[in-house]
N, C-alpha and C positions, 0 to 999 in steps of 0.2 A: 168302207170297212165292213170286212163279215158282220153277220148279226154274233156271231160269239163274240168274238173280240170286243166287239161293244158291251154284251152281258157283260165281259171279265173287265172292261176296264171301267163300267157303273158301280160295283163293287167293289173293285179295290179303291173307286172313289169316295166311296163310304167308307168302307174298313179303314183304308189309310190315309185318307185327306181328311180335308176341316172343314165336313159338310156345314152350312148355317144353319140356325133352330128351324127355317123353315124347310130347309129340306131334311133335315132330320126329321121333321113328324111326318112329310110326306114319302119318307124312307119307313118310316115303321107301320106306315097306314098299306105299303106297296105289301110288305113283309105278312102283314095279318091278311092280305086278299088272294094272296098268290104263295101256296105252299110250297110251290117247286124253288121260287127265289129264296125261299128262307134256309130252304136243305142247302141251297148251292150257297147261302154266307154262312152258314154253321161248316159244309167241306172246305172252305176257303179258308173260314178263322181254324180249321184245322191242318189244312197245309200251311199256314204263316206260324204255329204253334209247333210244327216238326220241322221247321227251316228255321226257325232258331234253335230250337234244343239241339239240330245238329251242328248248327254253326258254333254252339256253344261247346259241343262236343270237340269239334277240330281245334277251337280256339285251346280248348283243355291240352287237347294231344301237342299242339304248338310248344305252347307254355311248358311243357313236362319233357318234350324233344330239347329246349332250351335251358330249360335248368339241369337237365343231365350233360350237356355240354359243358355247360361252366360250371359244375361242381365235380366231375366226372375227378375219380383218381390223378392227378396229372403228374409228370415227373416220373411215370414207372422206367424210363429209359434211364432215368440219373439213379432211381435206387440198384433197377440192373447193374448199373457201371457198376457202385458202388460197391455192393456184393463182389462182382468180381476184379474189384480192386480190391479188398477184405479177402478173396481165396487166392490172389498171386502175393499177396506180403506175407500170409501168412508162413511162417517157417517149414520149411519142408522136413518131413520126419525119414530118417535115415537107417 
């Protein structure tokens, strides 16, 4: 595997798995020696921070494209008729 790929998935091994106590301190001993690794898990914990708020966003827009479906005005073809069964009965003025 590239050596990126591997950065990226030692990280999101920590970020998103269930490091044990011991690698977590040797996770935070790695973090205080090497400042470059710390910038790239503060950019990571910031991209996993805008892929959910945008997930949260679409999930919004879903939910709000759904409830305007099923609550949307429905019937206006039966009030049209209706109307214009209400202007043929009505009596014609002569």
């Amino acid at each position: 595997m590239r050596p990126e790929l591997e950065h990226l998935q030692q990280l999101e091994q920590h970020l998103l798995g269930h490091p044990t106590p011991t690698e977590k301190v040797l996770w935070q001993a790695q973090l205080q020696l090497d400042p470059a690794l710390a910038a790239d898990v503060t950019l990571q914990q910031h991209l996993y921070q805008g892929l959910l708020l945008a997930g949260r966003r679409q999930l919004r827009q879903e939910l709000d494209d759904i409830h305007a479906q099923l609550y949307r005005p429905r019937r206006t073809w039966l009030r049209k008729a209706v109307a214009r069964l209400h202007q043929a009965l009505r009596p014609t003025r002569r």
